[in-house]
N, CA, C and O atoms as a DFTB+ gen file, in Angstrom:
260 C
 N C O
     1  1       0.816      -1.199       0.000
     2  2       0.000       0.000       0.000
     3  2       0.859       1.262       0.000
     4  3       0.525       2.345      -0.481
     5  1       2.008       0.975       0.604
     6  2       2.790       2.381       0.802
     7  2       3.252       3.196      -0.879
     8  3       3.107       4.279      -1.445
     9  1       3.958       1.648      -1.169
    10  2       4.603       1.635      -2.466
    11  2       3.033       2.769      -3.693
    12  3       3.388       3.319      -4.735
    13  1       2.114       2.812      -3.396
    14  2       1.253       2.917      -4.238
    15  2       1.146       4.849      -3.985
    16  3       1.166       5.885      -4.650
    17  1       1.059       4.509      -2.948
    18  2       1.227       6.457      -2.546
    19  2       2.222       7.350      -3.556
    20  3       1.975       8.368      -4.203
    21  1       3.337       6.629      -3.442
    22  2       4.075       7.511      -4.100
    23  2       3.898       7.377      -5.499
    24  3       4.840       7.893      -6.100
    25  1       3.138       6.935      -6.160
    26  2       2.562       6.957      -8.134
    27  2       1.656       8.683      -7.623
    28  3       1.899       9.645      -8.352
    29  1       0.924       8.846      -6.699
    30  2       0.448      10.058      -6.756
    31  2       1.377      11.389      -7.154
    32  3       0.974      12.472      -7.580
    33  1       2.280      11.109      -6.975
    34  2       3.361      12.193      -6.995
    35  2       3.487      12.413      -8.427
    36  3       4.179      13.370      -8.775
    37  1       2.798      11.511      -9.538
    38  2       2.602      12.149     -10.785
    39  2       1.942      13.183     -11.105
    40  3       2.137      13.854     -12.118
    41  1       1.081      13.390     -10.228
    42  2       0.152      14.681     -10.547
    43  2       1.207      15.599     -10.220
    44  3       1.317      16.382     -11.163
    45  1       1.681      15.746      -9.698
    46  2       2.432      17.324      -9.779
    47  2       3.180      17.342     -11.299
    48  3       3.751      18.410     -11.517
    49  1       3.256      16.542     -12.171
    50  2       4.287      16.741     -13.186
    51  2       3.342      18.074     -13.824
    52  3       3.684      19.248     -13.970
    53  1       1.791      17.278     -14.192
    54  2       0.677      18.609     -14.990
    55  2       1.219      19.933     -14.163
    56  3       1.671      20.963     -14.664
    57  1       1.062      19.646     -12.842
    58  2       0.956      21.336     -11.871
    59  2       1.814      21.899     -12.223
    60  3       1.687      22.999     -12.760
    61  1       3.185      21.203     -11.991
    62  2       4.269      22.028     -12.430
    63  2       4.641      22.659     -13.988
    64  3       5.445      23.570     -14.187
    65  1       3.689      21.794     -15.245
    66  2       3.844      22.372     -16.552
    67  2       3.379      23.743     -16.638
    68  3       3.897      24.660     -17.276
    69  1       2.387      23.767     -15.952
    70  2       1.313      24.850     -16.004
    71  2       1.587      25.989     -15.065
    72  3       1.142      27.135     -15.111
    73  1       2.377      25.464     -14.240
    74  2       2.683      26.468     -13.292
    75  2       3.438      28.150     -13.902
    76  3       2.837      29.221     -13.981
    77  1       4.740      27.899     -14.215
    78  2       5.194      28.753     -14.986
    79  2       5.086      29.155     -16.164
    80  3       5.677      28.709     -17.146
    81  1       3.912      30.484     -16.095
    82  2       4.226      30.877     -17.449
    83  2       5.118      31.318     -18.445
    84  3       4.588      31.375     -19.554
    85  1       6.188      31.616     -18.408
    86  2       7.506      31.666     -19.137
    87  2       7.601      30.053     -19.727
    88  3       8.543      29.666     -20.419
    89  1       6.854      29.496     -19.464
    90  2       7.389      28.177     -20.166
    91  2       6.093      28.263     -21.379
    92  3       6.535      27.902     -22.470
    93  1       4.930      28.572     -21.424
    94  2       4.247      28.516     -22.516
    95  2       3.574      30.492     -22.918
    96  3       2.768      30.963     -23.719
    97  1       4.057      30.802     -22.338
    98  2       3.728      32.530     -22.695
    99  2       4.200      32.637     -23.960
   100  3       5.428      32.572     -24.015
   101  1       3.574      32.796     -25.126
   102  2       4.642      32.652     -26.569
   103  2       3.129      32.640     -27.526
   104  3       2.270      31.854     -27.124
   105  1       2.848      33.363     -28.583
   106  2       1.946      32.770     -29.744
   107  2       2.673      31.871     -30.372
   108  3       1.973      30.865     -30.480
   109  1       3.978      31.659     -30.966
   110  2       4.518      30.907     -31.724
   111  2       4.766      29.205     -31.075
   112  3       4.551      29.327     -29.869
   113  1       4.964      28.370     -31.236
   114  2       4.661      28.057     -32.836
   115  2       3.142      28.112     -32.961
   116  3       2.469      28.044     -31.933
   117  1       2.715      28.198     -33.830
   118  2       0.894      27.806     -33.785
   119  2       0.954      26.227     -34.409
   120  3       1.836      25.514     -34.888
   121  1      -1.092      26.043     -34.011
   122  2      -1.132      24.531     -34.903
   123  2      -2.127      24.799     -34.998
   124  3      -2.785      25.234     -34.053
   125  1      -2.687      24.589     -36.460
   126  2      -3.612      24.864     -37.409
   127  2      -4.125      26.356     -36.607
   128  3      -5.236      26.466     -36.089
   129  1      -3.193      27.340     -36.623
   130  2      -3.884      28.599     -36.464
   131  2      -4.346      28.915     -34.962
   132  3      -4.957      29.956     -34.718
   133  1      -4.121      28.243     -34.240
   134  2      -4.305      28.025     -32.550
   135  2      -2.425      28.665     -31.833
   136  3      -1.308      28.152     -31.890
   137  1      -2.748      29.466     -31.464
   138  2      -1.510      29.982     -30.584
   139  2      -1.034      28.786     -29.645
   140  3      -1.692      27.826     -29.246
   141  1       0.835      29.250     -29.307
   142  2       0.662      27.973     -28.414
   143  2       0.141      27.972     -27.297
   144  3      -0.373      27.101     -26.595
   145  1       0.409      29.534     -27.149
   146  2      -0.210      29.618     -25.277
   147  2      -1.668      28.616     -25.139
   148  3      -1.643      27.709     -24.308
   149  1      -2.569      28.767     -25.749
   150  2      -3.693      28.097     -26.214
   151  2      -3.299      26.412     -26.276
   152  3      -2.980      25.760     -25.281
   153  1      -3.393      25.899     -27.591
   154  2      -3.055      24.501     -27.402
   155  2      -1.942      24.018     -26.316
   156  3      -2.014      22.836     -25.981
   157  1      -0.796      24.917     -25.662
   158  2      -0.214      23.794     -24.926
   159  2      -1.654      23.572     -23.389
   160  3      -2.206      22.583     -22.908
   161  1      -1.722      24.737     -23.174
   162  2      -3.075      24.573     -22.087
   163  2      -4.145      23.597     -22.479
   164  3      -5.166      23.489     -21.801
   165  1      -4.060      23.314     -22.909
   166  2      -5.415      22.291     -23.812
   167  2      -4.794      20.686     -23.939
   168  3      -5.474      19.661     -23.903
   169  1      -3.404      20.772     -24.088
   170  2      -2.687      19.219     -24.107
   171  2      -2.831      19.134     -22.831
   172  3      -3.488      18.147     -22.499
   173  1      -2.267      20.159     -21.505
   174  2      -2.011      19.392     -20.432
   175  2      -3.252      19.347     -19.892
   176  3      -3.287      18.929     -18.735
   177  1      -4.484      19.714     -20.487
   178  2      -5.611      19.607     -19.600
   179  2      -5.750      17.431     -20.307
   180  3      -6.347      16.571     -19.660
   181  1      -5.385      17.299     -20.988
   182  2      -6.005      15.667     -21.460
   183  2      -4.692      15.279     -21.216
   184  3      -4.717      14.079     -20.943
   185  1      -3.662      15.674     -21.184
   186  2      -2.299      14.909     -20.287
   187  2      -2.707      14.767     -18.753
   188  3      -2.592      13.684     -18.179
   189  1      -3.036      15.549     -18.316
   190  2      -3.610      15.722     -16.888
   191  2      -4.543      14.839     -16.821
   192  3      -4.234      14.074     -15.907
   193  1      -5.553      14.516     -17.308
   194  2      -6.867      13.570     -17.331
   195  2      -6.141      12.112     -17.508
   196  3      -6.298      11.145     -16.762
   197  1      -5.447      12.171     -18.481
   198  2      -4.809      10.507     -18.613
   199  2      -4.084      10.193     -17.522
   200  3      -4.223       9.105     -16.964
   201  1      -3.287      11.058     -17.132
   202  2      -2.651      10.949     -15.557
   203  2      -2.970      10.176     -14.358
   204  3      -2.520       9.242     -13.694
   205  1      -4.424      11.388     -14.398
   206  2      -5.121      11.008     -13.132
   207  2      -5.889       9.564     -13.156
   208  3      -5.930       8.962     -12.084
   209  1      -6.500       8.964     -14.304
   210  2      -6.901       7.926     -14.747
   211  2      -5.762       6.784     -13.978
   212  3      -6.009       5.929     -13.127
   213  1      -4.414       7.148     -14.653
   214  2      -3.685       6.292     -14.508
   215  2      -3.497       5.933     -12.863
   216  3      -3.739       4.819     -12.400
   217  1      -3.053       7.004     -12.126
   218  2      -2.542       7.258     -11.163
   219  2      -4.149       6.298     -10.114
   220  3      -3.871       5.332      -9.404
   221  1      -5.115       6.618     -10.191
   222  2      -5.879       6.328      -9.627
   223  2      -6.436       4.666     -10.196
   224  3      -7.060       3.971      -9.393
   225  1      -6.179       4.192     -11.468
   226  2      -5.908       2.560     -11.297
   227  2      -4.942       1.893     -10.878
   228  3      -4.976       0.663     -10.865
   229  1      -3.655       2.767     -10.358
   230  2      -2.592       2.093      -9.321
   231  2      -3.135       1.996      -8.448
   232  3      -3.308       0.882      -7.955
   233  1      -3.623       3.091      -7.898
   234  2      -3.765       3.120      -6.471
   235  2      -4.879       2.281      -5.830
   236  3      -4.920       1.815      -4.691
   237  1      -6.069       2.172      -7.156
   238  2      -7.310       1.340      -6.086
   239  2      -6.490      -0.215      -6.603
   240  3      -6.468      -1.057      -5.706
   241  1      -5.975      -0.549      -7.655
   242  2      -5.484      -2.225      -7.220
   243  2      -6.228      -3.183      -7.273
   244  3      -5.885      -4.346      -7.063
   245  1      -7.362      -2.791      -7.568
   246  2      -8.392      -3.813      -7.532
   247  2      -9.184      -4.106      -6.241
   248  3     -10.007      -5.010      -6.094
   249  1      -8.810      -3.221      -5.360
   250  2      -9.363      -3.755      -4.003
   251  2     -10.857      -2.929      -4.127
   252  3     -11.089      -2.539      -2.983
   253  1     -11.516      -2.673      -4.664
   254  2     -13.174      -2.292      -4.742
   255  2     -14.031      -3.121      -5.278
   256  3     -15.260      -3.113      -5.223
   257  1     -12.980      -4.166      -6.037
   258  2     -13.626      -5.468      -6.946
   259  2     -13.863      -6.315      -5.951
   260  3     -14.350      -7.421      -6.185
C-alpha cells in the first residue's frame, strides 16, 4: 500500500507544466492557427486527465472489486 502512494506524486508533473508561465507565454509556434499559449493549455488539460486515470488505477489495485 505504501509503495502505491508515491505513483500520486505524478500529478504534480501537470501542476508544475502549467505552473510557470515563461514556459508557454509565446503565440509561436501555432497549430492549425491556434496559438501555443492556447493549445499547450489544452494538451495538459487531457495529459492531466490521462494521468489522473492512470494514477488512480494504481492506487485502487483492484481492491473495490
Amino acid at each position: 500500500m505504501g509503495r502505491r502512494r508515491w505513483v500520486a506524486l505524478v500529478l504534480v508533473i501537470p501542476f508544475i507544466a502549467v505552473l510557470w508561465p515563461p514556459f508557454y507565454a509565446a503565440l509561436q509556434p501555432e497549430w492549425q492557427g491556434i496559438p501555443y499559449f492556447i493549445w499547450y493549455q489544452f494538451l495538459w488539460a487531457i495529459i492531466s486527465a490521462a494521468l489522473t486515470v492512470a494514477v488512480y488505477r494504481v492506487q485502487d489495485g483492484g481492491e473495490s472489486r
